[in-house]
N, C-alpha and C positions, 0 to 999 in steps of 0.2 A: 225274857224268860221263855226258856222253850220247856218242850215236854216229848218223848219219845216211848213211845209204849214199843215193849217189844211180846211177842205171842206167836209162839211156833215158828219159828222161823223170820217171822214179817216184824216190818216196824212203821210205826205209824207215828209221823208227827202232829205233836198240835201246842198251842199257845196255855192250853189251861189244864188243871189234874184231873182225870177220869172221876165218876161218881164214885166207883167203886172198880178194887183192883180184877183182872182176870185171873181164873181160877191156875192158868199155866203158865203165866207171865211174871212180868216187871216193867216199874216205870221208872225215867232216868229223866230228870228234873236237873237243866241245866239254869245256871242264870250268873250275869255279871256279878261284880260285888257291888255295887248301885243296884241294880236291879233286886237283890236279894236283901239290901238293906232298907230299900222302900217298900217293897210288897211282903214283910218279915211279916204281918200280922196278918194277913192272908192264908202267908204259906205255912205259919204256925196249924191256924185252922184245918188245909187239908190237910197236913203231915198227922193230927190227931185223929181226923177222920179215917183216915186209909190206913196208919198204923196203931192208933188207937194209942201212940205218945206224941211229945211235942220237943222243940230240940232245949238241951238244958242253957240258960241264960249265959254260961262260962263259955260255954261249944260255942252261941253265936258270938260272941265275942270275937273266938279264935278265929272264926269263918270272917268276920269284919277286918282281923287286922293286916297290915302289908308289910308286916315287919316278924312273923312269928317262922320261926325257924319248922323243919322237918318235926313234926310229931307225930304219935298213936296216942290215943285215948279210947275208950269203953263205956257205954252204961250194959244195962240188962236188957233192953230193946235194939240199941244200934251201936256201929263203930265209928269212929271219928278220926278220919285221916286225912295231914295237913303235909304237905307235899313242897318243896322248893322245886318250879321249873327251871330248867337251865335250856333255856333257848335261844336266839340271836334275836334282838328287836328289831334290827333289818337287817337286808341282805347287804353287806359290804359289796366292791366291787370283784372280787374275786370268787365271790360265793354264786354269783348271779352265772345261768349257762349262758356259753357261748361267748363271756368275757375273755379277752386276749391277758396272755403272760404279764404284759407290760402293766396290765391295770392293778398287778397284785397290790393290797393293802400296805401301808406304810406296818412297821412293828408297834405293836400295843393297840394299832386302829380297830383288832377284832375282840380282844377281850372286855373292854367299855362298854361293850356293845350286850352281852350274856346281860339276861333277864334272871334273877333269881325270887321274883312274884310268889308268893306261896300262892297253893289252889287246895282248894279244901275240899275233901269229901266226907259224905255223913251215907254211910252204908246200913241201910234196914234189911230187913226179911226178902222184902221184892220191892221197894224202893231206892232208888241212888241218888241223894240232890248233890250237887256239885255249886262251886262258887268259885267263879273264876277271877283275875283281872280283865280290864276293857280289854277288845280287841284280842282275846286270846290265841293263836293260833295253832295249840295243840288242842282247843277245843273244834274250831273251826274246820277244820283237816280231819278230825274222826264224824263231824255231823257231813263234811261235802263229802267222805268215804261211804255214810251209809244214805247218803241221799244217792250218790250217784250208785250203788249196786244195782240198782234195775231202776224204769221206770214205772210211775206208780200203776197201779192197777185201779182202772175205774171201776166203780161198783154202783154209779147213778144214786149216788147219796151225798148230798151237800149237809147233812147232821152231825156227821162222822169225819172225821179224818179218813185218808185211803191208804191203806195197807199195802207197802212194798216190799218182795223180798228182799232179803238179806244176802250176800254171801254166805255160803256155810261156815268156811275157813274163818269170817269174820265177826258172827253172830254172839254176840255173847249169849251164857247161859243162864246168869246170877246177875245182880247189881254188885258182888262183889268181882265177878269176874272182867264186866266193864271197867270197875275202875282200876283191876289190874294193866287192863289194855292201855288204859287212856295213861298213867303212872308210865308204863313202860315207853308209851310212845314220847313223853318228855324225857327218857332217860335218853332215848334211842336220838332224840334230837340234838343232845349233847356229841355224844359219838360220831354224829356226822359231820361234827367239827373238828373233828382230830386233825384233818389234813389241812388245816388252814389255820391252825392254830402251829401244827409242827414246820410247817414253810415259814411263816412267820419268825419263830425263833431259831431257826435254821437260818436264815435271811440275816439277822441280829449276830449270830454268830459269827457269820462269815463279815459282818462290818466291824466288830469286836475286834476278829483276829486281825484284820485288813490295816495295816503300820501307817496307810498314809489318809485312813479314812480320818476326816475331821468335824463330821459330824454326828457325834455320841451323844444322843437325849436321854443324858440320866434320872430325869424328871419321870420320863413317859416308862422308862425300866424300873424305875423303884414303884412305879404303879401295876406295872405287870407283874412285878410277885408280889404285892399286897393283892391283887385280884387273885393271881393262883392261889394266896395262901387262903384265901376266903371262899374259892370253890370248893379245896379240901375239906375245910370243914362245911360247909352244903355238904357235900354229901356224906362226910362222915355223918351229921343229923341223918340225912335221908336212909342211909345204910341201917342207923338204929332205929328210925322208924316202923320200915319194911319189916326187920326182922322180931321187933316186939309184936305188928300184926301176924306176922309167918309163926310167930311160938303160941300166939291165940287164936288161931284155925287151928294147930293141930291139937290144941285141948279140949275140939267140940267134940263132943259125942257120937258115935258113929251114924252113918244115915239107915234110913230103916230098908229101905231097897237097894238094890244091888245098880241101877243107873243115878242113882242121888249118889250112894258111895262114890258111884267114878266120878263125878263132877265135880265132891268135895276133894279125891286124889288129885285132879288135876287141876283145881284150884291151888292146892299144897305144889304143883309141877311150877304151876303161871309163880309163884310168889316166888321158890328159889330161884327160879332163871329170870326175875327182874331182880330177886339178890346178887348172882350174877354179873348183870349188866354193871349193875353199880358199882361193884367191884371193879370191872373193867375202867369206866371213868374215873375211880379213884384212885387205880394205878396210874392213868394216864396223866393226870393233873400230877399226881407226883414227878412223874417224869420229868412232866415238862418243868414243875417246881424245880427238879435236880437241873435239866439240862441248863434252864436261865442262870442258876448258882455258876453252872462248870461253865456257861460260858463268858462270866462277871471274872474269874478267877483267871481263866484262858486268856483273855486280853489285860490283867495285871501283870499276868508271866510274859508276856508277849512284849508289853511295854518296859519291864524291867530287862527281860536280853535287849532289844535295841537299845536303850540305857547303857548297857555291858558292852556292848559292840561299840559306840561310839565312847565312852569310856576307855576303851582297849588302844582304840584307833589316837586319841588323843595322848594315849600315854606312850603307843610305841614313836610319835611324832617327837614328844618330849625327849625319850630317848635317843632318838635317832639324832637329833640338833644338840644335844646337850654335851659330846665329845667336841661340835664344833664348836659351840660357846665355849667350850675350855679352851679351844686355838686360840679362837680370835682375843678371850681376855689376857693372854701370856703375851701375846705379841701387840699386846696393848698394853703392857705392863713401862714402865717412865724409868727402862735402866738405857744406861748410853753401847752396851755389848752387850747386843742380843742375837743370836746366831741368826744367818743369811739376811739380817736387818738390812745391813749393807750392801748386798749384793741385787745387782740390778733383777735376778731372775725368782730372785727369797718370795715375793707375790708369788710368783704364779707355781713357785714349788708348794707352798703354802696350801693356795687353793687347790692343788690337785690330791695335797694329801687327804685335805677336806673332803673330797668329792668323792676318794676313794676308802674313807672312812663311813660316810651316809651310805656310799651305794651294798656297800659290805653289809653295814649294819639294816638296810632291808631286807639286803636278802634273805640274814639270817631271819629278822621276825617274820620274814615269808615262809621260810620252810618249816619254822615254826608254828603254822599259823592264827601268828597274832593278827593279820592284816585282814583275814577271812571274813565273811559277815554271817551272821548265823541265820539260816534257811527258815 
């Protein structure tokens, strides 16, 4: 479990909750789901101390389970938002820099790979506890961003935590406005899978259409739209989560100063441009839903003309033999006066009319073109 006190600008980490909050601040109370389901009785203690409630037995629940979709919930003290990440649990080879073209991932090797973990936030007045999966790395990424904004500032006091600034651009203002940032940045880690996702089935496409390609894993395709079709809905949940918290901000009450005002507008800013975002991912997963469809469909078309083509090609064959099987059975026929039967040259008059009967009849299905192959 970590702890990050944030106060004017600076932030200070430490392992355990403050006595008491500061009068211009907040604290962001990170911790695993292990972590938060053994020190529960603890952190019940200081969450009552500092905010003077405790979190409701349903809420921890939701925070404990690994299976609870996108939600928003409420009491009269805090808010309660339960997030699916959508991140990669490792780097494939194509995702890593400095990997060569050749190592691009087989099709369907990246989407197995999207984490959709729920993370849980529980938003007070000027506290934020968070509850992540092990090893989270949209958690990990916002604490090395605010460790590493400057280094710490000594102050010759081992009691205390040291105080480091912040980025401006990066400081939150609120605990709700943290876990806007922290929200956005799992949305934003999606998004940066777009191109490796769209080569992918690009990749797929192009072995679909490919006539002589002979190895099609329909196994591993019917997994890839059972995973797109279950991103869609992630974030459709996510979508409705966001926007039920974005409809209860903007039914608080005005702020009484005119710099609270702007923080609670631009909190209202942070919420719809990660509604937004999400929108963007949820077109995209469509897309790629559609494109997987057109390209299932694309190589049935594909495989029924080659079908047509060689279908065609056997029937103009059939035809084209089929006047000479009429020769040859007439002059196979058991009568004793049959024209040029008798005549030593009747073969080879025969065969030439044969010959100049086939060569005829391709040409015609050439100029026709029946013989053609479809491009």
């Amino acid at each position: 479990m970590q702890v990050f006190q944030f106060e004017g600008g600076r932030v200070a980490e430490s392992t355990t909750l403050p006595v008491a909050l500061s009068p211009d601040g907040f604290v962001w109370v990170t911790a695993e789901r292990v972590e938060f389901e053994t020190g529960l009785t603890q952190l019940q203690a200081d969450l009552a101390r500092l905010t003077g409630t405790q979190l409701v037995d349903l809420h921890v629940q939701d925070l404990l389970s690994r299976q609870l979709p996108s939600q928003y919930d409420y009491t009269s003290q805090y808010d309660l938002l339960v997030f699916r990440r959508l991140a990669a649990q490792g780097d494939p080879p194509a995702m890593r820099r400095g990997a060569p073209a050749s190592a691009a991932p087989l099709p369907g090797a990246l989407l197995p790979r999207i984490d959709t973990t729920p993370v849980g936030f529980v938003v007070f007045d000027r506290v934020l506890l968070s509850v992540h999966p092990a090893e989270c790395a949209v958690r990990n990424a916002f604490i090395a961003r605010l460790s590493g904004a400057a280094p710490p500032a000594t102050n010759g006091s081992t009691d205390s935590p040291a105080l480091r600034p912040a980025a401006v651009a990066r400081s939150a203002t609120s605990p709700a406005d943290l876990m806007l940032r922290l929200v956005n940045l799992m949305v934003d880690g999606f998004l940066e899978l777009r191109r490796e996702l769209t080569q992918q089935l690009d990749h797929w496409q192009a072995e679909l259409l490919n006539p002589k390609s002979r190895a099609i894993d329909w196994s591993t395709m019917l997994d890839v739209r059972l995973a797109l079709h279950e991103l869609d809905q992630i974030c459709e949940d996510q979508r409705a989560a966001v926007q039920d918290w974005t409809d209860t901000v903007e039914t608080w009450p005005d702020a009484a100063t005119q710099p609270a005002q702007r923080e609670r507008d631009l909190l209202l800013v942070r919420s719809r441009d990660l509604l937004e975002h999400i929108e963007r991912v949820v077109h995209h997963v469509r897309r790629l839903e559609q494109s997987a469809e057109t390209a299932v469909q694309m190589h049935f078309s594909a495989q029924s003309n080659r079908t047509n083509d060689i279908m065609r090609v056997l029937t103009v064959l059939t035809a084209v033999f089929l006047p000479l099987n009429l020769i040859a059975g007439i002059f196979g026929m058991n009568f004793e006066s049959i024209p040029l039967l008798h005549k030593a040259a009747g073969f080879w008059i025969a065969m030439g009319a044969m010959a100049v009967i086939a060569v005829a009849l391709v040409v015609f299905f050439w100029r026709k073109r029946y013989l053609e192959r479809t491009r």
